[in-house]
C-alpha positions, 0 to 999 in steps of 0.5 A, spaced: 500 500 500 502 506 498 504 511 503 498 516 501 492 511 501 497 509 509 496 516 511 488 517 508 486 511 513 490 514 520 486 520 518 479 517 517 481 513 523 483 519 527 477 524 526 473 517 528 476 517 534 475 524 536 468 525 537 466 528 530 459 529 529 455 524 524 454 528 518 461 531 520 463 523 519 460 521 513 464 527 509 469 524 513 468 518 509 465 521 502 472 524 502 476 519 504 473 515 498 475 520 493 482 520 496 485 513 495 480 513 488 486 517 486 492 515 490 491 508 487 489 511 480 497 515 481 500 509 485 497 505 478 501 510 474 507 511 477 508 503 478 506 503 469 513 508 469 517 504 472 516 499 469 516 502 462 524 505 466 526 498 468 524 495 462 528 502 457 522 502 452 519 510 449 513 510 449 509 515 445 507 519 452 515 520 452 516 523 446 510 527 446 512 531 451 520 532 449 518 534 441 520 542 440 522 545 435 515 547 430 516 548 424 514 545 416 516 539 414 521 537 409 515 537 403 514 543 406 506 540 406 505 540 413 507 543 421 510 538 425 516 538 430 522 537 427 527 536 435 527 530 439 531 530 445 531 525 452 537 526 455 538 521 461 532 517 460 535 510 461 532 509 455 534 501 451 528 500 446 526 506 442 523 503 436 517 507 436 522 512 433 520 510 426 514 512 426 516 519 427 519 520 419 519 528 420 524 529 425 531 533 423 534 532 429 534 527 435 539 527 441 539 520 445 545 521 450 547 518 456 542 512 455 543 504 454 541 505 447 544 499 443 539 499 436 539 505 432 536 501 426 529 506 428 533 512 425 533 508 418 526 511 417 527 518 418 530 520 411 530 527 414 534 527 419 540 532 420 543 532 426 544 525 430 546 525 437 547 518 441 553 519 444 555 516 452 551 509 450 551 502 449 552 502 441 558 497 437 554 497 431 558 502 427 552 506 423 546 502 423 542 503 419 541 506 413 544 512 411 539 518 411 540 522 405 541 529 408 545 527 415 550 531 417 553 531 424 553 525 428 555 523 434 557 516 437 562 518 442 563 514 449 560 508 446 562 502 445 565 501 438 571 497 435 572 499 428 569 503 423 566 501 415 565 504 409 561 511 410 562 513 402 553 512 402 554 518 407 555 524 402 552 529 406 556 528 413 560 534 415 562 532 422 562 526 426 565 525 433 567 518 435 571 520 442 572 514 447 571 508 443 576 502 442 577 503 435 584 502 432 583 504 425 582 510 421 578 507 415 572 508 411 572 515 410 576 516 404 570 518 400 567 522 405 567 528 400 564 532 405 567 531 412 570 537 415 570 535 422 573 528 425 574 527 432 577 520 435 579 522 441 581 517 447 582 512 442 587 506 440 589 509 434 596 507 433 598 511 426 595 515 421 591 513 415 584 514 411 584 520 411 587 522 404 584 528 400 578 529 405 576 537 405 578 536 413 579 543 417 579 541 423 582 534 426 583 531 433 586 525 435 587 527 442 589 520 447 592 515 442 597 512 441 601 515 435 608 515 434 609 520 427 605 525 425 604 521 418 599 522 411 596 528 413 600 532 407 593 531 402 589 534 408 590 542 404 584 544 408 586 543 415 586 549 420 586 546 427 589 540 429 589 536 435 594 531 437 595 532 444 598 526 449 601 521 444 608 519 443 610 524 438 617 526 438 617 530 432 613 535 426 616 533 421 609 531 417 606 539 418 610 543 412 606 542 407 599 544 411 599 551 410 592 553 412 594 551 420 591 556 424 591 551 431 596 546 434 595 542 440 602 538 441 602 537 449 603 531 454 609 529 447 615 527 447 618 533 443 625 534 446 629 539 441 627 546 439 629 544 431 623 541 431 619 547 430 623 549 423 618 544 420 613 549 421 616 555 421 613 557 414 607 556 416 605 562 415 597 562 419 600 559 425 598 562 430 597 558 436 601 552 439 601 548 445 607 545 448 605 543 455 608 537 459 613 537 452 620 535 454 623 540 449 620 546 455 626 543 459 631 547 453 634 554 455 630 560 453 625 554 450 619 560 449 624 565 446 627 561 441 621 557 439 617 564 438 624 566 435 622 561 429 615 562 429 615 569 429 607 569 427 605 566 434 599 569 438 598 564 443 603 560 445 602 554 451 595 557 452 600 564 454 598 570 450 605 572 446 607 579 447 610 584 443 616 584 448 618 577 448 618 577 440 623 583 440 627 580 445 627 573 441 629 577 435 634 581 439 637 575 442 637 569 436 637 574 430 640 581 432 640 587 428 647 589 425 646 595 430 644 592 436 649 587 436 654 592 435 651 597 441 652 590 445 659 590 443 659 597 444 657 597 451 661 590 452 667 594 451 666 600 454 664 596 462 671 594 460 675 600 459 672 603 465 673 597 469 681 599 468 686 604 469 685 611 466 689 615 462 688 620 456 689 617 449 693 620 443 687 620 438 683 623 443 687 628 446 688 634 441 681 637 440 674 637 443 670 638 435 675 634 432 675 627 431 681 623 429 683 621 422 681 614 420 680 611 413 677 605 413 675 600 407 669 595 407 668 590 403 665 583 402 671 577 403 675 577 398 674 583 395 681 586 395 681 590 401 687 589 406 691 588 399 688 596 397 690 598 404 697 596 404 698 599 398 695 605 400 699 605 406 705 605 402 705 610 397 701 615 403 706 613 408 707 619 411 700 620 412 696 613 413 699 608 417 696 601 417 692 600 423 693 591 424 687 588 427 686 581 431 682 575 429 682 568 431 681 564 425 688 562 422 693 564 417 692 564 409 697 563 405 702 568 405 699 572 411 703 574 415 702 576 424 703 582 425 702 586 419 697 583 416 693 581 421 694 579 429 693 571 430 690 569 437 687 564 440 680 566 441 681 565 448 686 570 448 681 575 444 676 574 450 681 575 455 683 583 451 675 583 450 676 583 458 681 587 458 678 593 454 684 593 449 678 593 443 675 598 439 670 594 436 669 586 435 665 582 430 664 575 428 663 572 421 664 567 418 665 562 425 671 567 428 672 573 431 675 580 428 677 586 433 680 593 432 684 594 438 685 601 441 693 601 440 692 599 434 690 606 433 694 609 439 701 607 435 698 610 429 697 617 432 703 618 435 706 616 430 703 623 427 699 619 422 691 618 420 689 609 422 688 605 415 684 600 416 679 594 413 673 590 416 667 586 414 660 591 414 658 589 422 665 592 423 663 598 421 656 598 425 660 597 431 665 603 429 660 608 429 658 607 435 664 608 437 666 616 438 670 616 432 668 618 426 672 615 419 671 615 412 668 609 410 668 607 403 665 601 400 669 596 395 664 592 392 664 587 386 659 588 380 662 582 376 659 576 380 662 571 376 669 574 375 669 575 384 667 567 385 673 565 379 678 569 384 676 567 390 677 558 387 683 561 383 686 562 391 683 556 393 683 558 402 674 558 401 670 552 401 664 552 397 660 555 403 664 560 404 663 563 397 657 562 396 656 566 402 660 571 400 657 572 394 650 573 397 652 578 401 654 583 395 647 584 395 646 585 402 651 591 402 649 594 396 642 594 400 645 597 405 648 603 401 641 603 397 637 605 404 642 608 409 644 614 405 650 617 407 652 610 411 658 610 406 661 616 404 664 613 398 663 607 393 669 604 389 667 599 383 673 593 386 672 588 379 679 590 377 684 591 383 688 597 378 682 601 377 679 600 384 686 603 387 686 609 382 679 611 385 681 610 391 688 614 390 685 619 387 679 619 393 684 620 397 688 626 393 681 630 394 681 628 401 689 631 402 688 636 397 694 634 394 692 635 387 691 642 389 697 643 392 700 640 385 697 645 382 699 651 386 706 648 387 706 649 379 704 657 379 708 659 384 715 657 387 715 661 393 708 662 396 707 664 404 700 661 406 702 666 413 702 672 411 704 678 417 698 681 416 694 681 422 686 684 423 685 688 430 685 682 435 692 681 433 691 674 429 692 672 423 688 672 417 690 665 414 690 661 421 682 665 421 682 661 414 683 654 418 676 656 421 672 656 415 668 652 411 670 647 406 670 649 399 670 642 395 661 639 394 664 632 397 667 635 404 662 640 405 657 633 404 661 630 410 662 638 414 654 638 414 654 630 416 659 630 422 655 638 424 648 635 424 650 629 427 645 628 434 648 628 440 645 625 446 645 630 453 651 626 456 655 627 451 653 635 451 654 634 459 662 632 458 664 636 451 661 642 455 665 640 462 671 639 459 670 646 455 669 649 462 676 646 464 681 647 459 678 655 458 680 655 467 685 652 465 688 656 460 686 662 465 690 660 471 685 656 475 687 649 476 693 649 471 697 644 475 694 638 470 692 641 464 699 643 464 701 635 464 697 635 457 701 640 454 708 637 457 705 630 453 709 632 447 714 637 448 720 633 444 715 634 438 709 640 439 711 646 436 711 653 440 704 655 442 705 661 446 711 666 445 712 673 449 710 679 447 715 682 446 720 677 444 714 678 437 715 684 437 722 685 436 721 681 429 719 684 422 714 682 419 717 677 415 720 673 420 714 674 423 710 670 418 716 665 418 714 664 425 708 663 426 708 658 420 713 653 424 709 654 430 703 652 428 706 646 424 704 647 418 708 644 413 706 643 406 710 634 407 706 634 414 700 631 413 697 635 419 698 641 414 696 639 408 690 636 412 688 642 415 688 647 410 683 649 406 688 651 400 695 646 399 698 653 397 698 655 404 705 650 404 711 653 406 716 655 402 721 650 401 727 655 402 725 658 408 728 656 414 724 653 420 724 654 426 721 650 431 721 651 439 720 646 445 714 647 449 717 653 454 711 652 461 715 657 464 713 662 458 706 659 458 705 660 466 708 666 466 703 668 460 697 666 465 699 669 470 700 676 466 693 675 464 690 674 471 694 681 473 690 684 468 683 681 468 677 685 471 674 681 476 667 677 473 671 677 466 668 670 463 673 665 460 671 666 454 673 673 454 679 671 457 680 666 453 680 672 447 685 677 451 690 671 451 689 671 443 690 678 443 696 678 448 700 673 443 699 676 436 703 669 433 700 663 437 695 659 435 690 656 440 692 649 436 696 644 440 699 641 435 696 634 436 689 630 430 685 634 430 686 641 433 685 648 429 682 643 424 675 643 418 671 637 421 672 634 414 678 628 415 681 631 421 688 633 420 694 629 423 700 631 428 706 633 426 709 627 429 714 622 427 714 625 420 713 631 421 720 632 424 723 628 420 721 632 415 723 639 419 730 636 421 732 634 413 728 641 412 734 644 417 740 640 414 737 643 407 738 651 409 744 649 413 748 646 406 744 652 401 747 657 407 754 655 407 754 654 399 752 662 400 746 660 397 739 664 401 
């Protein structure tokens, strides 16, 4: 007896128990009739649905009340309702589905539905949800002309048959099933979706040519990702915890957008070259992979695959794809700007001192050369030849590397041979200017180099590949740079086999790196300041002679040495302030179109606040300096070069005692401008300003006790708030013939190919100049 007819009596049984009255008892009675009448009709019910549940049959009652979805009827003839939907009803039997000819869709989850065959009576059905059932028959009955998706996932399926009767199938899931082999889809022409996840697959087949766009086959047992080159289509792929140890099998799938490799066994970050052209590629999943374990493994794979949005379900940011390109494939200017800062920590870290090359001028920079070309294209043989012919104007600056010697080189005048461990120690040591790699080895320019140059009085000439020019411009030096480049590719690569040191690869480098540098000159305007045709070795060094004859003024000089035997460039005539008007002239502005290209170059070239800050600060010291305010170490600087700096300040009246012509002799030697120095060739605007190859020059060492006096003379006479500058002025005015130059690269000089000191050279020149007069003297002749 049920529970509500149990309750009914003990109600009856109580109100009679109470004392009701008779008509009370006999409502009493009528009621409880009714009452169990319809308790037994529920109970009647209920024991008929449970038996209906025990035994998993739908009945008609079932499906009336789960039909939705109202809608005309594929003929169009007539309304019905085209869904069902009974999730979860323990359903086995649902034969009576047949009679239901008009449904489009039917989900049956989560049942213990083993027979579809009822689906064979629905023509129209489009959508077929059967999933989490008992069902081992794979498509079990006849194919409905307009199906489309189909769902047969946690069933109990084995193996799959022939689909071809199945033309209008788009996406069918088979997740969770023991099926081991892919088959019977190949003429699925429809079939964009297929998912075999949790499966037994153990390779990849019978999919070949299907329009697939989306492929998972997550949880298998899949070794090689293998016969998906014919799968065009494919944009999303899902091939999560298998046995994959590569992805070699993806380079010709072009239209992946999605790849989903986690919980593999991908153990090398080169695998990702497989896919690096797949230029849709935008997320990849390589979770729980052995190859996170690699060193910087996100910043090298995004490296590789530089399209990348989403990586291991991370977002991939705009600073982590700059700091990939930064770290695996840097820019020739961050690479030389990391050099630069390398060698600059360096330097600092030792002990400090003033360079030669730095020294003269604060506007000024040192005069180098340098020439840049691809390998083997005649550089080091045009630089050495230069050197020669222009030996008292450039001096060949050696620069190191640890790759060996070719055949003929020699150590020390071509190149310095190291062991690269050696080169790393004088990295440390901050002996370098510059350092590249090509090639496997390294190059280095060191800082002596140039130094024993400059105290030699002469310009550095050297020679590099074009990452060494990158990392010199970083450097406060400011070369002339001239490219030497191959047009005649044939002819560049019979000379380099004709040599025999470069193996194929290495040629073939060479070769493509022409292109690279004509890139460069093309794009970066004013990179190089001149280019040179190197094809024939005979024409490349006479452009490049003739290039540095401009640069020196040489050819002017010829000319002018040919109107005139006897020309003073320094006359005695002097303007109000007591200076010369020819040593007024070195402050002018180049005349030549090229020099007045690289003047406007070197004047707008930007610099930053801190070297404003130090420029303005070492100004500030040399004009107290000069006023007597802290003379102790700036005199240091003057004392430097006492055996070969001219007079730079003479009394007064030890000028005035002479006349005008001695006057002008003097101040020429003085300022050491003579036509064979190559400081004075290179600092005057015309060669004509020379001296006169008769004249008798009269070089002094640098007198400090006259500089101090001079400084004391102009602190007695100074006004009180006079600025440095105007003190400066007043010493100008207070010795006529000096010239603030000191003699040193650069000083008193146009910004154009700064001159060179008067250095070894030089004196030499002047001594045979001297010896010269002395004889003609003695001849009796003037």
């Amino acid at each position: 007896m049920s529970d509500s007819v149990q309750q009914a009596c003990n109600d009856v049984l109580t109100r009679e128990t109470t004392g009701n009255p008779p008509e009370a008892r006999g409502r009493a009675d009528r009621n409880t009739t009714v009452d169990a009448g319809s308790a037994r009709a529920e109970e009647k019910g209920r024991e008929k649905e449970l038996q209906h549940i025990e035994d998993g049959e739908l009945t008609e009652e079932d499906v009336s009340k789960h039909l939705s979805n109202l809608g005309r009827s594929a003929t169009g003839l007539q309304h019905v309702y085209l869904s069902l939907s009974l999730p979860g009803k323990r359903l086995k039997n649902v034969s009576i589905l047949s009679n239901y000819i008009h449904l489009q869709k039917l989900e049956l989850p989560n049942n213990k539905i083993k027979d579809l065959s009822c689906v064979s009576q629905m023509p129209y059905l489009i959508v077929l949800d059967a999933s989490h059932n008992e069902i081992s028959d794979f498509f079990g009955f006849q194919p409905p002309k307009n199906l489309k998706e189909v769902d047969f996932s946690h069933n109990h399926i084995s193996s799959m048959k022939d689909l071809s009767a199945y033309t209008s199938l788009r996406k069918l899931i088979l997740d969770y099933n023991p099926i081991s082999e892919i088959r019977g889809l190949e003429k699925c022409s429809s079939l964009t979706h297929l998912s075999m996840e949790h499966n037994k697959i153990l390779r990849i087949s019978g999919l070949r040519n299907l329009p697939l766009r989306q492929l998972c086959l997550k949880g298998n047992l899949i070794k090689r990702i293998e016969n998906l080159q014919t799968l065009r289509s494919l944009q999303i792929l899902d091939l999560s915890s298998n046995r994959i140890q590569s992805l070699s099998g993806l380079q010709d799938l072009h239209l992946l957008g999605n790849i989903n490799l986690e919980s593999n066994m991908i153990g090398e970050i080169k695998e990702c070259t497989y896919v690096q052209y797949l230029l849709l590629l935008r997320e990849l999943n390589f979770k729980r992979n052995p190859i996170q374990e690699q060193p910087d493994y996100r910043l090298a794979v995004i490296f590789i695959l530089n399209h990348l949005t989403v990586m291991d379900e991370r977002p991939v940011t705009v600073e982590e794809k700059v700091s990939a390109v930064n770290k695996y494939d840097p820019s020739l200017e961050v690479v030389a700007a990391r050099d630069h800062m390398t060698h600059m920590m360096y330097q600092h870290m030792q002990p400090q001192g003033i360079f030669e090359s730095t020294l003269p001028s604060l506007d000024t920079p040192y005069p180098m050369l340098v020439l840049i070309g691809p390998q083997a294209c005649g550089k080091r043989e045009l630089a050495h030849k230069l050197c020669h012919e222009y030996s008292e104007y450039f001096g060949y600056g050696t620069c190191h590397t640890t790759r060996g010697p070719y055949f003929g080189e020699e150590h020390g005048r071509d190149y310095h041979f190291v062991q690269n461990e050696e080169f790393q120690n004088m990295i440390c040591m901050g002996k370098f200017v510059q350092t590249m790699q090509y090639g496997g080895h390294w190059y280095g320019l060191s800082r002596e180099a140039i130094e024993s140059m400059a105290r030699e009085g002469l310009a550095c000439c050297v020679h590099m590949e074009l990452e060494g020019a990158f990392s010199l411009k970083t450097s406060h030096f400011e070369p002339r740079y001239v490219l030497l480049i191959p047009t005649r590719t044939e002819d560049y690569i019979s000379h380099m086999k004709v040599r025999g040191f470069y193996t194929e690869g290495q040629i073939e480098n060479a070769v493509s790196r022409i292109d690279f540098y004509a890139k460069i000159n093309r794009e970066r305007p004013g990179f190089f300041d001149s280019v040179i045709v190197c094809d024939d070795r005979k024409e490349a060094y006479s452009a490049l002679r003739q290039l540095i004859k401009e640069y020196l003024g040489l050819e002017e000089q010829e000319k002018e040495a040919g109107r005139s035997s006897r020309v003073t460039p320094l006359n005695a005539t002097t303007d109000e302030g007591g200076g010369s008007t020819a040593a007024k002239k070195l402050d002018t502005i180049p005349t030549d179109a090229f020099s007045q290209n690289y003047y406007g170059k070197v004047q707008a070239r930007q610099k930053t606040s801190a070297e404003l800050a130090s420029i303005h600060r070492r100004q500030q010291m040399v004009r107290e300096a000069l006023v007597g305010k802290i003379p102790r170490a700036y005199t240091q600087l003057f004392k430097r070069y006492v055996h070969t700096a001219p007079s730079l300040l003479t009394p007064h009246s030890q000028s005035a005692d002479h006349n005008e012509d001695s006057s002008s002799e003097e101040s020429r030697s003085s300022s050491g401008l003579s036509m064979h120095s190559s400081a004075g060739v290179l600092s005057m605007g015309s060669p004509a300003d020379g001296l006169d190859a008769g004249s008798e020059p009269k070089v002094e060492p640098l007198d400090v006790s006259l500089l101090e006096q001079n400084l004391e003379t102009l602190k007695d006479h100074m006004e009180p708030g006079l600025s440095p500058d105007s003190s400066r002025s007043a010493l100008d005015q207070a010795s006529p013939t000096a010239v603030s130059s000191p003699g040193r690269p650069g000083s008193k000089a146009k910004p154009i190919l700064p001159p060179i000191p008067m250095g070894r050279k030089a004196a030499e020149f002047g001594s045979k100049h001297q010896q010269t007069g002395q004889a003609g003297q003695v001849d009796g002749r003037p």
